[in-house]
C-alpha positions in Angstrom: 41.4 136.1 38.6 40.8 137.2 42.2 39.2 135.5 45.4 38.2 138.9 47.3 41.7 140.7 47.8 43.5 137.6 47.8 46.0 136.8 44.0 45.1 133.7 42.2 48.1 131.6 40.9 49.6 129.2 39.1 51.6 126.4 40.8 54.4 126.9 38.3 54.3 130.6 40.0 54.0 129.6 43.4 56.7 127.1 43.6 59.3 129.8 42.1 57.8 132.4 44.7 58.5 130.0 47.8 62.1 128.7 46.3 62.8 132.8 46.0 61.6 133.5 49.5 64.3 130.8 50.6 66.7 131.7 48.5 66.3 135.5 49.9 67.2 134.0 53.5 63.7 132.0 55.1 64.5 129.2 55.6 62.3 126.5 53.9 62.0 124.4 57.3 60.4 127.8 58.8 58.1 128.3 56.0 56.9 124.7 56.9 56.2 125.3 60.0 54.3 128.6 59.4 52.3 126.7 57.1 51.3 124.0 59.8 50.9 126.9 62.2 48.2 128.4 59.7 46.5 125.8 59.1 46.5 124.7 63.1 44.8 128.0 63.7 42.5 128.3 60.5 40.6 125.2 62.2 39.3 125.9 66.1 37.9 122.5 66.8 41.0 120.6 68.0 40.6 121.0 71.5 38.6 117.4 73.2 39.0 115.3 69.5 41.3 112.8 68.0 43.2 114.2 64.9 44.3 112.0 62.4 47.5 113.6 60.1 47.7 111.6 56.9 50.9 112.5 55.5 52.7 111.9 52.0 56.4 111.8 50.9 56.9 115.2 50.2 57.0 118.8 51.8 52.6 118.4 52.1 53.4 115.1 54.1 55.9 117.6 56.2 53.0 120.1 56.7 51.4 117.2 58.4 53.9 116.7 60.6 54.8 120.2 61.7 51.3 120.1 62.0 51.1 116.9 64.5 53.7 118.9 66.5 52.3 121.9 67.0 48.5 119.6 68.1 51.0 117.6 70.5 52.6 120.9 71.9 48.8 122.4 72.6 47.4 118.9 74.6 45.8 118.1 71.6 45.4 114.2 71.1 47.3 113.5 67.8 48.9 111.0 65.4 50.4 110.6 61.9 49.5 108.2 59.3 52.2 108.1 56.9 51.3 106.7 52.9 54.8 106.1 51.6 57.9 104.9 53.5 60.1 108.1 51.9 60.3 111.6 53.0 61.2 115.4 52.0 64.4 116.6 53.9 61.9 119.1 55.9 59.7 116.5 56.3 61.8 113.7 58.0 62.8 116.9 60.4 59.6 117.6 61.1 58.9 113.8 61.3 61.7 113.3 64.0 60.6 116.1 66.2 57.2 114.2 66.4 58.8 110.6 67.6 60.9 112.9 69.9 57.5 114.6 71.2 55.9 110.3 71.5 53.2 111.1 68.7 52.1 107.6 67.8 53.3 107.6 63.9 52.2 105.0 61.4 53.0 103.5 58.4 50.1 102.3 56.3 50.2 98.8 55.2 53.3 98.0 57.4 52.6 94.8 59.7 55.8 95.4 61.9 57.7 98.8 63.5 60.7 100.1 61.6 63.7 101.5 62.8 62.6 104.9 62.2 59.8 104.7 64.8 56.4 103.9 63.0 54.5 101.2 64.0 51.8 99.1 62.2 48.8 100.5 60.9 45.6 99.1 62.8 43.2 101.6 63.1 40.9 103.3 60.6 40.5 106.3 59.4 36.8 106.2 60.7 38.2 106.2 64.5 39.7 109.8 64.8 37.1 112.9 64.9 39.4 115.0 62.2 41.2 113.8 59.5 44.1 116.4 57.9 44.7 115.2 54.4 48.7 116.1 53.4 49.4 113.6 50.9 49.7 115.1 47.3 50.3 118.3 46.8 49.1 121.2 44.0 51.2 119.7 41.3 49.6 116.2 41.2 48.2 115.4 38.3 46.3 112.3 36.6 45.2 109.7 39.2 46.5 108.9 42.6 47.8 105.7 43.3 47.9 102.9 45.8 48.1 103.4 48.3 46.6 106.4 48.4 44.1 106.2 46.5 42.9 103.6 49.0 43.1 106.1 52.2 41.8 108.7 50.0 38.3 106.3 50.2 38.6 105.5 53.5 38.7 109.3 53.8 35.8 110.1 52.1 33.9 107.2 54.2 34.6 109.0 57.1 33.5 111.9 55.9 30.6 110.7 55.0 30.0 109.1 58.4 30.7 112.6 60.4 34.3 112.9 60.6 35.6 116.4 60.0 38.0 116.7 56.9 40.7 119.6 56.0 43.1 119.6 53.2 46.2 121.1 53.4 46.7 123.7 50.5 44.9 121.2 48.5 42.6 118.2 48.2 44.3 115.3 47.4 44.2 113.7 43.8 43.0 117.7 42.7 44.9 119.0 40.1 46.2 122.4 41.4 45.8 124.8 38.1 42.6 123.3 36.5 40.9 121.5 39.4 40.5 118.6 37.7 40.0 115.0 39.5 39.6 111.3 39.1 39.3 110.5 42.4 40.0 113.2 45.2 39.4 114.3 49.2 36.2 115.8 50.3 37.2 118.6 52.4 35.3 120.7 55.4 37.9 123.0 55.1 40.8 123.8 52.5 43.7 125.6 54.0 45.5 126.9 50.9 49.2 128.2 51.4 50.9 131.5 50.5 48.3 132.0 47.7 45.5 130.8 46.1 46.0 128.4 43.1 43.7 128.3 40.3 42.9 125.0 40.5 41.0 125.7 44.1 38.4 127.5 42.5 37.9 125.6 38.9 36.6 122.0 37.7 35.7 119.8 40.5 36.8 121.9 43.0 33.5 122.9 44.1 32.1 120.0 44.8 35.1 118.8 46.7 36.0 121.7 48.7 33.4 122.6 51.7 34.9 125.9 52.8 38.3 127.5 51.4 40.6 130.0 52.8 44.1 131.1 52.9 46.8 131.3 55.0 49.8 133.9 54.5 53.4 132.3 55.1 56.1 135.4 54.6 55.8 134.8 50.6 55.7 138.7 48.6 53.8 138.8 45.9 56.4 141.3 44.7 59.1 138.3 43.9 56.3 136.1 42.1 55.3 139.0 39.6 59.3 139.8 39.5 59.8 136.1 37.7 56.8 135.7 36.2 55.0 139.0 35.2 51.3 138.5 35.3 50.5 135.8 38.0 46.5 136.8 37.8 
């Protein structure tokens, strides 16, 4: 399967492509940040709106914040909503550098700061002009939970009422090799990672996904077909 000259993966295949990139010497904090960097300049709407990063608890959370960082570096008006009160190790780096650079971060459902800098969550999602969805990743399966599947409806509200929607590598609540979802993101945009996964192109992602493309983040397609023959 083939999107134009683009591979078509599985996720098993792409998570032991990106652990045998790091193991080969990139580190995995770069490869976030060449991820947030793609999908910064797959999108050229930032400049005069308010971006909303909705981040989980693991390394697509940390896309979001890399993400937040790079908006913040470029005068872009930014802040981070997070969904779970945990973190990847990449992510609570990427996290830090973003309280270091005064993005306002947030913690949904929390009604006082914490020491790690978030402060209460007040606003909706209806009040920023672009919402970047980074909470579940491609190997979510089944149906999300609460909290998020509460922001992932206050998501699709917003979409609904104009705001401008892109998923990182995925849609949230999408299942990554068959597309399959209970309740899922609506996406403007889809910024998929490394390579495509299946699951971008099959089930339900058509009617969730508005436009798809991919970003390339240093991963050969040489080490994927290496472990795991056929990735097509």
């Amino acid at each position: 399967m083939e999107s134009g000259k683009e591979r078509v993966i599985t996720v098993a295949a792409m998570r032991a492509a990106d652990s045998r990139t790091i193991e080969s010497g990139t580190p995995s904090k770069e490869l976030m940040r060449r991820a947030a960097q793609g999908i910064f300049d797959a999108y050229d709407g930032w400049t005069g709106k308010r971006t909303l990063a909705v981040c989980g608890s693991g390394n697509n959370g940390g896309d979001g914040y890399a993400l937040a960082e790079i908006l913040k570096d470029h005068a872009c008006e930014v802040a981070v909503l997070r969904v779970s009160g945990k973190f990847s190790e990449d992510g609570r780096y990427y996290y830090d550098r973003c309280l270091a650079k005064d993005v306002p971060c947030f913690l949904y459902g929390q009604m006082d700061g914490e020491p790690d800098g978030s402060a209460a969550w007040t606003d909706a999602c209806g009040d920023y002009d672009i919402l970047v969805d980074c909470m579940l990743g491609t190997g979510f399966a089944g149906t999300p939970k609460e909290p998020i599947a509460t922001v992932i409806r206050s998501i699709n509200a917003a979409h609904e009422a104009g705001a401008y929607v892109i998923a990182a590598d995925i849609n949230s609540g999408m299942n990554g090799d068959t597309g399959e979802a209970e309740l899922a993101v609506r996406s403007d945009l889809t910024v998929s990672i490394g390579f495509y996964k299946k699951g971008l192109f099959t089930g339900c992602a058509p009617e969730l996904i508005g436009s798809l493309t991919n970003v390339d983040i240093g991963i050969r397609l040489e080490e994927m077909e290496a472990l795991f023959g056929e990735t097509e």
